[in-house]
C-alpha positions in Angstrom: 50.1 -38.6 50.2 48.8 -37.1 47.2 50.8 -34.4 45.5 48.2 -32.2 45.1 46.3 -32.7 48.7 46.7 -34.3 51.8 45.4 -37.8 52.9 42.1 -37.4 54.9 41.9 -38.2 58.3 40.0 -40.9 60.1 37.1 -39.2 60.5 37.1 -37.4 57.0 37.0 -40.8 55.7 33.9 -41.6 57.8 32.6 -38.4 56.6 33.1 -38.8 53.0 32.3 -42.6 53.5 28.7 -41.3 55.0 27.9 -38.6 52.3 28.9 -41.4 49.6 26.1 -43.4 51.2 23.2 -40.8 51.0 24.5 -39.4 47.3 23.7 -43.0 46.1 20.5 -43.6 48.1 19.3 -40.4 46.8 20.6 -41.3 43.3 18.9 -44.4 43.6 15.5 -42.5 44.5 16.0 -40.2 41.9 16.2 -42.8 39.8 13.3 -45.1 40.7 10.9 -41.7 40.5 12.3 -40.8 36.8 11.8 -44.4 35.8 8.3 -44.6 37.5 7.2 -41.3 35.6 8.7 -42.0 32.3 6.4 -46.0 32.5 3.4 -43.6 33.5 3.6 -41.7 30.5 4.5 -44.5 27.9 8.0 -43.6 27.6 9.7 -47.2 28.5 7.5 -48.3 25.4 9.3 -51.1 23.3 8.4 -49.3 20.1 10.3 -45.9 21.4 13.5 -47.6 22.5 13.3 -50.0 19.5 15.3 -47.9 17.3 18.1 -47.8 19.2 19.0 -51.4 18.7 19.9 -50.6 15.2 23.0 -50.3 13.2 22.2 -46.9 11.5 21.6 -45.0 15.3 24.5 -46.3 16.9 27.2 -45.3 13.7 25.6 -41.7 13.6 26.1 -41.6 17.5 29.4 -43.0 17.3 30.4 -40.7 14.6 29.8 -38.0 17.5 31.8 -39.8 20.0 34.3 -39.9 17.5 34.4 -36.5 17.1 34.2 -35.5 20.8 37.4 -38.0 20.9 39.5 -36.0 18.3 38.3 -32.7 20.2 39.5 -33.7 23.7 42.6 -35.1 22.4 43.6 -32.0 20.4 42.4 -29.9 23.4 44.3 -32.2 26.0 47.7 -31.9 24.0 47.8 -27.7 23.1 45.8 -27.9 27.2 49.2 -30.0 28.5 51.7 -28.3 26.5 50.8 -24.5 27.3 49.9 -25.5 31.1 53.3 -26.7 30.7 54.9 -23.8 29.8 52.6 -21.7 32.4 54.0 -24.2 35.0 57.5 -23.2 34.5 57.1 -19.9 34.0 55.1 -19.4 37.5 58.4 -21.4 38.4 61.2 -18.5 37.3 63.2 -16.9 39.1 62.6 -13.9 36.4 59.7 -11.7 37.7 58.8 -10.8 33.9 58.1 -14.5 33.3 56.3 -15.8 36.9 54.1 -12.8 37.1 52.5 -13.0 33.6 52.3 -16.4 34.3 51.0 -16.4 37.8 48.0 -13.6 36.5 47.0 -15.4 33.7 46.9 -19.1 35.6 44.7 -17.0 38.4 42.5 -15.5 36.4 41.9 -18.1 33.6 40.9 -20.4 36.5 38.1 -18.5 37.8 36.5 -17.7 34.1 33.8 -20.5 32.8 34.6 -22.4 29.7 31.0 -21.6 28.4 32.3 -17.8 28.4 35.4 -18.3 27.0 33.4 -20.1 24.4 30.8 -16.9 23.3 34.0 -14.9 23.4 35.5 -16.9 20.5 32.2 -17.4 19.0 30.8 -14.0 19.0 33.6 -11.6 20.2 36.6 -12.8 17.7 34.5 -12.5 14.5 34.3 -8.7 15.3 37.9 -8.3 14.8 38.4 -10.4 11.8 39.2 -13.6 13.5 36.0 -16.5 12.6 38.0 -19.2 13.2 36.4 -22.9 11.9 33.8 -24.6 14.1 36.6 -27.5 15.2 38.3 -24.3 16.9 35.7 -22.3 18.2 35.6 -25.3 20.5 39.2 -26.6 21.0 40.4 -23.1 21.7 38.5 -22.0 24.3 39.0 -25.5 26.2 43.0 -25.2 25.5 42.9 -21.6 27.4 40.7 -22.6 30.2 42.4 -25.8 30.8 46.3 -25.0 30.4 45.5 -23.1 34.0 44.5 -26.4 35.4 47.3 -28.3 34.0 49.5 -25.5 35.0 48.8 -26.1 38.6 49.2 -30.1 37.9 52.5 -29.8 36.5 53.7 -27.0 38.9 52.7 -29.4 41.9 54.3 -32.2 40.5 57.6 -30.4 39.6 57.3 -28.9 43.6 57.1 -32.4 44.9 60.6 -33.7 43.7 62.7 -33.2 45.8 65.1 -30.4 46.1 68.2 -32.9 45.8 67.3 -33.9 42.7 67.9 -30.3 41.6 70.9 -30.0 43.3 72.1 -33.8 42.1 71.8 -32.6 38.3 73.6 -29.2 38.8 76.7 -31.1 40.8 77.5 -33.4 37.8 77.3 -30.1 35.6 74.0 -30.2 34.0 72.5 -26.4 33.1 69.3 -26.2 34.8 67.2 -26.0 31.7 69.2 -29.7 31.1 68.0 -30.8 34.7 64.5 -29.6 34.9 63.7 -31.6 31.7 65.7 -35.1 32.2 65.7 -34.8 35.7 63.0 -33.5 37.1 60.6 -33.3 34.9 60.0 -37.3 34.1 59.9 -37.6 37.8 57.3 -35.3 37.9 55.1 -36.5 35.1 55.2 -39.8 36.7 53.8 -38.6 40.3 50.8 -36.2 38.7 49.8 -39.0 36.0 46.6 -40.0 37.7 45.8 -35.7 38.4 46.4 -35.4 34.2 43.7 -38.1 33.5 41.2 -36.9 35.8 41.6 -33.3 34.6 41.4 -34.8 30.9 37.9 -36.5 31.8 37.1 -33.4 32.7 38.2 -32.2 29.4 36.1 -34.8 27.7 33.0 -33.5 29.5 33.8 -29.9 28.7 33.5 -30.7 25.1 29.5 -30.9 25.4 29.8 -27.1 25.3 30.6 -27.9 21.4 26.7 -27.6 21.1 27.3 -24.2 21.0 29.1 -23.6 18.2 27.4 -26.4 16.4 29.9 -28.5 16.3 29.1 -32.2 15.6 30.0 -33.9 18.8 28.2 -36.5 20.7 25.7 -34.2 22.5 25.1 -31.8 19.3 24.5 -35.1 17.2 22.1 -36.6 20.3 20.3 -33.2 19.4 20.2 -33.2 16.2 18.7 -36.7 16.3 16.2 -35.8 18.5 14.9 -33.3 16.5 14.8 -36.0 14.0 13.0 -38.6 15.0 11.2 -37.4 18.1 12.6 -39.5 20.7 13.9 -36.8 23.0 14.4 -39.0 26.5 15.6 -41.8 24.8 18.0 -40.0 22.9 19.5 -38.3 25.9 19.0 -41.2 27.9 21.4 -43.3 25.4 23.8 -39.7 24.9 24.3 -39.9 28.8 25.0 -43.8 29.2 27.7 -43.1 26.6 29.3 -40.6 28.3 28.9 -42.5 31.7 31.0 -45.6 30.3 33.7 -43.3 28.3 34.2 -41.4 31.9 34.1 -44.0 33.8 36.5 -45.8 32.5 39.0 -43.1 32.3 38.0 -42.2 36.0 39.2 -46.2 36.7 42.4 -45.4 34.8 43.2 -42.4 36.5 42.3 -44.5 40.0 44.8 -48.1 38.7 47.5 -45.5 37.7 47.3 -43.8 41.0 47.4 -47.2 42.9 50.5 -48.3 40.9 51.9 -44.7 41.7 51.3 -45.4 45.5 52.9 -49.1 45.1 56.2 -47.7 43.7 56.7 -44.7 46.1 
């Protein structure tokens, strides 16, 4: 069982197995259509790809990636410690702590990245607070995705069980001492897989950094474009990059959650 869902069924797993199917057929005719239409109108030309076998290209494109890398991971760490926090507090027996927390996980949720990025980048500066482009963009993602990682960590604390608790207090820990060397690494453990899929999600959320103009991957696949005129392949190259970076933290996430599985 997963900690934050159940198992499907039999017959979800024939159902999800089916709509897998006809998602890649469909993909695959999507595909074959794009490709047909971009040889129609000269765009699988050697001369238009050519460019992107050099050196030059690749290190401005991979100056992007580098700074969508340093974005996500700043975002993922203020994201993991705050959702923390949230957690516990929703947790609290105190009804001035869970409540607070509880409202602002619930409504954070529900509220679009992309809006909490215009408020930073056009409502802040009204009141005196223009914050530097690397912000505009890492502090809307930390507030939108603390609520996710709130509900990670709060499902992962939920799912040890209640002895442990009770095992820390007999041998006269406080409970602040038991939730963090008791329950706590216990809990980590279990939602691993749920914190790298939410941080791939992360990744992709810093795209939104075109925006602000900040110079991430996407922003500098834009900026190239502009440059040299080679809009599809620029994208088409921008895209394959983020597929392989997701990917393979989608096949982390999926490895760590296998090994999770083996141990339990």
């Amino acid at each position: 069982m997963s900690v934050l869902f159940d198992e499907p069924g039999p017959r979800a797993r024939r159902r999800i197995r089916v709509a897998t199917v006809l998602g890649v057929l469909a993909a695959v005719a999507l595909a074959a259509l794009a490709i047909r239409q971009f040889a129609a109108n000269g765009q699988l030309a050697y001369e238009r790809w050519q460019p992107y076998a050099t050196w030059p290209m690749w290190r401005y494109l991979l100056d992007g990636l580098g700074s969508t890398a340093l974005a996500a991971v700043v975002a993922a760490a203020l994201s993991m410690a705050l959702g923390l926090l949230l957690a516990l507090g929703r947790l609290s027996e105190r009804r001035w702590v869970r409540l607070p927390s509880a409202a602002y996980i619930e409504v954070v949720r529900v509220i679009p990245a992309l809006l909490l990025v215009y408020v930073v980048l056009f409502a802040l500066p009204k009141y005196g607070l223009d914050l530097p482009l690397f912000w505009k963009l890492v502090v809307p993602l930390t507030v939108s995705n603390a609520a996710a990682f709130a509900e990670i960590f709060r499902a992962g604390i939920l799912s040890v069980e209640r002895g442990q608790t009770e095992a820390g207090l007999a041998v006269g820990l406080t409970r602040l001492q038991t939730m963090r060397m008791v329950v706590l690494p216990q809990a980590a453990r279990r939602v691993l897989p749920s914190i790298v899929s939410q941080s791939v999600g992360l990744l992709k959320d810093t795209s939104l950094g075109f925006v602000v103009s900040y110079g991430e991957l996407l922003y500098s696949g834009k900026v190239l474009a502009a440059y040299n005129g080679l809009l599809i392949q620029t994208y088409v190259v921008v895209a394959l990059i983020y597929l392989v970076v997701n990917a393979s933290l989608s096949k982390l996430a999926r490895v760590l959650e296998q090994r999770s599985k083996a141990r339990a």
